[in-house]
N, CA, C and O of each residue as an XYZ file, in Angstrom:
396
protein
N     -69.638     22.116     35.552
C     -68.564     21.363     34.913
C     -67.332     22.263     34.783
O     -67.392     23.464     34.522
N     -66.266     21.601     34.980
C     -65.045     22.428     34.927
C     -64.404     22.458     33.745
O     -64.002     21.375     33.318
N     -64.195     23.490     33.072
C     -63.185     23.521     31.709
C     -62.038     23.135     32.639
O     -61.852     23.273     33.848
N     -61.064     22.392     31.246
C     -59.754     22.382     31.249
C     -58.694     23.061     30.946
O     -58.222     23.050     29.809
N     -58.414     23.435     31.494
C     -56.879     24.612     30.873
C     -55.858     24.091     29.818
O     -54.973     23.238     29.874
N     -56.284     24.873     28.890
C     -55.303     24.934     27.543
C     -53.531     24.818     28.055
O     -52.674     24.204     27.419
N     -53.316     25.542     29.283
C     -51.960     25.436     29.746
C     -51.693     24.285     30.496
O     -52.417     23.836     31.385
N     -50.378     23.713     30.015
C     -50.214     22.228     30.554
C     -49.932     22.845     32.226
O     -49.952     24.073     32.310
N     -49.762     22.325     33.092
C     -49.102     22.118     33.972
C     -47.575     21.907     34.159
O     -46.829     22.586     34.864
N     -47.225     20.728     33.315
C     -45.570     20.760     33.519
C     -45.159     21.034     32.214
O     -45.779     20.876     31.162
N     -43.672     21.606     32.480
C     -42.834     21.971     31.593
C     -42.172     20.722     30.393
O     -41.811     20.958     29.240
N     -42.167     19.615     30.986
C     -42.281     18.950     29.877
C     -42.986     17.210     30.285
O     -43.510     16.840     31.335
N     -42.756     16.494     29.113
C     -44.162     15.798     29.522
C     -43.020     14.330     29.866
O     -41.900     13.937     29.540
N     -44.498     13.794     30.967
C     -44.158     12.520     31.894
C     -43.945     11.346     30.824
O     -44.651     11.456     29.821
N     -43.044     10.185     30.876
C     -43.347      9.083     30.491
C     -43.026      7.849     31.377
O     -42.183      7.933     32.269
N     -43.802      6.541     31.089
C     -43.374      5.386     31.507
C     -42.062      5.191     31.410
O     -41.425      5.754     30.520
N     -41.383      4.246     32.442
C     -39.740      3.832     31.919
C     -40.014      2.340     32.270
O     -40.732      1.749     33.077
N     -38.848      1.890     31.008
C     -38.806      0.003     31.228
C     -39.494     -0.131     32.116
O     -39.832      0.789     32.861
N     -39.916     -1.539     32.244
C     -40.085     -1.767     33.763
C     -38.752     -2.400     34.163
O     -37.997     -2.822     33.287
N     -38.390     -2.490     35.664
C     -37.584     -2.853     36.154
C     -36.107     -1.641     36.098
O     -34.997     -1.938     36.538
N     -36.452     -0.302     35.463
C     -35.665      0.354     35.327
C     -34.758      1.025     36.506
O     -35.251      2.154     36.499
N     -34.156      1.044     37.108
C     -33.176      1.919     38.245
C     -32.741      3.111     38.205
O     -32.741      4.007     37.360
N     -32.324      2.974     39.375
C     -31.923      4.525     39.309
C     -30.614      4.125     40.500
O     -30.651      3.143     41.240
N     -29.266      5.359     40.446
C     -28.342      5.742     41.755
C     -28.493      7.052     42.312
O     -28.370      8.150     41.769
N     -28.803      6.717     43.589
C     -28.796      8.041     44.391
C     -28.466      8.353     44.992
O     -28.616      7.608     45.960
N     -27.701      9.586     45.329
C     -26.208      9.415     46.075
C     -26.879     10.939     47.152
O     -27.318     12.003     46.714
N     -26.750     10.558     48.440
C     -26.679     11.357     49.244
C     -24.885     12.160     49.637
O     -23.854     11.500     49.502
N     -24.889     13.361     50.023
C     -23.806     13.904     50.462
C     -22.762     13.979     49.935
O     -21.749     14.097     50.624
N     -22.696     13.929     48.493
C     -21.915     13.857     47.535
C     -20.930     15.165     47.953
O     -19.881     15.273     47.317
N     -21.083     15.679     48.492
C     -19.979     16.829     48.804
C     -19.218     17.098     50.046
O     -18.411     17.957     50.399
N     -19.960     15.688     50.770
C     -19.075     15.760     52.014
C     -18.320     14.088     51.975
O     -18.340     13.149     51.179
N     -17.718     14.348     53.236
C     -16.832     12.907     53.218
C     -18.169     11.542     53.328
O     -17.867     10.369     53.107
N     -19.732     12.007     53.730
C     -20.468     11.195     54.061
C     -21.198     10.509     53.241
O     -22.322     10.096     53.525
N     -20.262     10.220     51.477
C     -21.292     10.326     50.302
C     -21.471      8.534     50.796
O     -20.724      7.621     51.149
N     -23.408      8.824     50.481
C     -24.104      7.010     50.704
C     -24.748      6.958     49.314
O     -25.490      7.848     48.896
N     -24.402      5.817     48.598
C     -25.697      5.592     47.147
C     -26.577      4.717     47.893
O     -26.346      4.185     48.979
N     -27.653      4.634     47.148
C     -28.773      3.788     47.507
C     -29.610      3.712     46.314
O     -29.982      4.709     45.696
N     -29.960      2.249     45.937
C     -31.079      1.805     44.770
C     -32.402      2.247     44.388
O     -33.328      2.086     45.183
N     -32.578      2.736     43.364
C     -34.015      2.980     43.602
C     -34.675      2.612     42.520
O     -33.980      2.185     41.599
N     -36.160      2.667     42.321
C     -37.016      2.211     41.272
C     -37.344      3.372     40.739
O     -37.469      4.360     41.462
N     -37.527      3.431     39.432
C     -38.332      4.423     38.428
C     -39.552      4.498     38.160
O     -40.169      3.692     37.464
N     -39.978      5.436     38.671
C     -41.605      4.934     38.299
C     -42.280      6.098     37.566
O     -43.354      5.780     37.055
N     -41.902      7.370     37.395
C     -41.696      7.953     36.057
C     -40.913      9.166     35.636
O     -40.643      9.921     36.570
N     -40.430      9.574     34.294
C     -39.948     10.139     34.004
C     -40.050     11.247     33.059
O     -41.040     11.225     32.328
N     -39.229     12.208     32.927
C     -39.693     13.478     31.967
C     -38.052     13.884     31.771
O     -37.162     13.084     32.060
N     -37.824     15.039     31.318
C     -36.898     15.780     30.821
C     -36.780     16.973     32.164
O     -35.773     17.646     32.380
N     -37.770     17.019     32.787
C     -37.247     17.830     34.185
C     -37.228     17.467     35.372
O     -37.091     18.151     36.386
N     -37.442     15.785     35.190
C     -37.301     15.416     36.639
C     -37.834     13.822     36.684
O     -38.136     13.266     35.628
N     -37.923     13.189     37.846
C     -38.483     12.056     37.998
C     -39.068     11.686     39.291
O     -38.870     12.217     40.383
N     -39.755     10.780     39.022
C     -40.362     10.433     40.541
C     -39.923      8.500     40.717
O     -40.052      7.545     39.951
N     -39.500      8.622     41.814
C     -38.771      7.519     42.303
C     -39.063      6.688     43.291
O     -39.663      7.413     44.084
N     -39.003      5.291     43.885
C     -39.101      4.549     45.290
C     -37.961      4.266     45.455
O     -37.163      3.674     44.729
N     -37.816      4.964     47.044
C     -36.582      4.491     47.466
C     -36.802      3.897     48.873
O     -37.995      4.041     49.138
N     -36.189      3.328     49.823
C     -36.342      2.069     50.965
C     -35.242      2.257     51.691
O     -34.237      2.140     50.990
N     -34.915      2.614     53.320
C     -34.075      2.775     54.114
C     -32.796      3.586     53.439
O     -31.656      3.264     53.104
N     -33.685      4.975     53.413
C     -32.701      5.967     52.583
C     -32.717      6.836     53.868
O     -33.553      6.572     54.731
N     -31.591      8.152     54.099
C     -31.535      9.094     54.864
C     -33.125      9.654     54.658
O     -33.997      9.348     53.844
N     -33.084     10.640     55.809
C     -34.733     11.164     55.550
C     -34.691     12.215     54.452
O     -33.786     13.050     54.423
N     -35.835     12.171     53.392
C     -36.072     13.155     51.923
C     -36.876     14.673     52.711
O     -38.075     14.714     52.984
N     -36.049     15.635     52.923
C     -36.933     16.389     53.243
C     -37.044     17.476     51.913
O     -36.022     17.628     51.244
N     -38.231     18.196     51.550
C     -38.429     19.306     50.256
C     -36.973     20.263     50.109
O     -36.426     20.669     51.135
N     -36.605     20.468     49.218
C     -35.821     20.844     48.668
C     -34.218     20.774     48.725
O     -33.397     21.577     48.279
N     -33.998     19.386     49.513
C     -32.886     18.636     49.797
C     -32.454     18.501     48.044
O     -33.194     18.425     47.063
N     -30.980     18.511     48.145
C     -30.692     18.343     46.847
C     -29.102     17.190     47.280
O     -28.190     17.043     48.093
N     -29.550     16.782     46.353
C     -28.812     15.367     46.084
C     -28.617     14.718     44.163
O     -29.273     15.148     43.215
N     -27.801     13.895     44.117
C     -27.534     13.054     42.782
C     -28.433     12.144     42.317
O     -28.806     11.314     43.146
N     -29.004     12.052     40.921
C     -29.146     10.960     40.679
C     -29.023     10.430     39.518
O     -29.089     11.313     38.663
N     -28.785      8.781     38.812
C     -28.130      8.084     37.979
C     -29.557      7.631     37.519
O     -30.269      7.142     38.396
N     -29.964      7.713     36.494
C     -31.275      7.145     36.241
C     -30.573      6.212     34.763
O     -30.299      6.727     33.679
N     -30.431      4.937     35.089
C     -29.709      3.985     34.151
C     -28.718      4.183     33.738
O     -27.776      4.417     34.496
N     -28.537      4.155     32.066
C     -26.743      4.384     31.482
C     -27.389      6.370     31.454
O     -27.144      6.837     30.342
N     -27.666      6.792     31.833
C     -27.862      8.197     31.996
C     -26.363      8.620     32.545
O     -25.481      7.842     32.906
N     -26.308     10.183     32.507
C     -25.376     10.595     33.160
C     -25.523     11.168     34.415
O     -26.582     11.792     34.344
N     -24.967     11.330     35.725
C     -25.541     11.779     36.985
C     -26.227     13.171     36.912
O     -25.447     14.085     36.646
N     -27.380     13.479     37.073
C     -27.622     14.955     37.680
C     -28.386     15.903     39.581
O     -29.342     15.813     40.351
N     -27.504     16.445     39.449
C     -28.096     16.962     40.441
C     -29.703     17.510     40.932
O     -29.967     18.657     40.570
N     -30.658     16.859     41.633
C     -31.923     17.298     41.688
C     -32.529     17.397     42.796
O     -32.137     16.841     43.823
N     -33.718     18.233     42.701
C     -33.926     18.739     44.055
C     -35.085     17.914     44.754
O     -35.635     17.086     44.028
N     -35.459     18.004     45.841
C     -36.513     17.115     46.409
C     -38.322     18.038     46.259
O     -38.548     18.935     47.070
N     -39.170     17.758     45.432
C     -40.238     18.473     45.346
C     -41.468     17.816     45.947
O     -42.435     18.578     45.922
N     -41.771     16.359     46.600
C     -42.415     15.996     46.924
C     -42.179     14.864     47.515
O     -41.294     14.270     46.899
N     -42.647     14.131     48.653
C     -42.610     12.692     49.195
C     -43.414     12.652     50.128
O     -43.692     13.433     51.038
N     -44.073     10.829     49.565
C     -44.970      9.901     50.224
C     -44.752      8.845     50.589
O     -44.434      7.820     49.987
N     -45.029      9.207     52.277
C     -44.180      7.441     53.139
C     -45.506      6.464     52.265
O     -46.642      6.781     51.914
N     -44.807      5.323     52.153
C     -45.668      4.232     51.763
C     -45.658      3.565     53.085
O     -46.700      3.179     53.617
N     -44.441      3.421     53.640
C     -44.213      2.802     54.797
C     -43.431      3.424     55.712
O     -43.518      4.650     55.649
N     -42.323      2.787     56.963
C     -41.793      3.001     57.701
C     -40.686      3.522     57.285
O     -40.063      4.455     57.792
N     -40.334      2.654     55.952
C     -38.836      2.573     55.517
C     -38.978      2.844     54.079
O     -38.126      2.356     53.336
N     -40.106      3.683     53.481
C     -39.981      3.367     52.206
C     -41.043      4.229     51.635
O     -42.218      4.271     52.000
N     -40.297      5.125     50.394
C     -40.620      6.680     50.284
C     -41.366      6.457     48.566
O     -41.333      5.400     47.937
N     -41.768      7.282     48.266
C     -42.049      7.671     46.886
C     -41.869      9.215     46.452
O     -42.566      9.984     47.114
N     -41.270      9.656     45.717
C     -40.242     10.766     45.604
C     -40.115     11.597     44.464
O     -39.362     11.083     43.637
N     -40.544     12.620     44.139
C     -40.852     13.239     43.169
C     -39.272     14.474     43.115
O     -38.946     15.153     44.089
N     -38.524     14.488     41.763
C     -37.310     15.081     42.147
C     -37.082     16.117     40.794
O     -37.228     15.689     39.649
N     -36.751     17.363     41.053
C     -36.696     18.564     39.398
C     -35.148     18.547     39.481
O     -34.461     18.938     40.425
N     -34.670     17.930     38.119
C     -33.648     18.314     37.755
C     -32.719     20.004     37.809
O     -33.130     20.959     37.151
N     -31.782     20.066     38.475
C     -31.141     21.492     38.245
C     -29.937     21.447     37.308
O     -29.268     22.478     37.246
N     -29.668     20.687     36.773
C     -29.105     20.521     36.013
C     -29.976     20.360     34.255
O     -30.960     19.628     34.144
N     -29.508     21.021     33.241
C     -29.395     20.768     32.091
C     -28.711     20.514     30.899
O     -29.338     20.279     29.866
């Protein structure tokens, strides 16, 4: 049997958001090529979130880009994980660099 480690894993802790909650995510915000695109929330913390997004540029690890998670204010975050669900349509785990 495996003990559990007294040390959490993440730095701070996950929660549910509304349902139906959004997000803006803005690719290339620093070049003339800035694209937003919609996305779903599917959860959240204080260092980051994990997101679905659908006919977005390709998410590769540590791509950094914007994002608007409701009446929030924009922050910049980095790309730490993604799973095609489909052809066109990602699930996206993202660490805030901003605080």
């Amino acid at each position: 049997m495996q003990k559990k480690s007294a040390v959490p894993k993440r730095k701070s802790t996950r929660f549910s958001p509304e349902p139906g909650t959004m997000a803006r995510v803005t690719f290339g915000k620093e070049t003339k090529s800035k694209r937003e695109f919609p996305a779903l929330v599917v959860s959240e913390s204080y260092g980051g979130c994990a997101l679905v997004l659908a006919n977005t540029p390709p998410l590769g690890l540590g791509n950094r880009l914007e994002i608007q998670v409701g009446t929030l204010a924009p922050l910049v975050a980095e790309v730490r994980w993604v799973i095609a669900l489909d052809e066109h349509i990602y699930k996206a785990g993202f660490a805030y660099l901003e605080e």
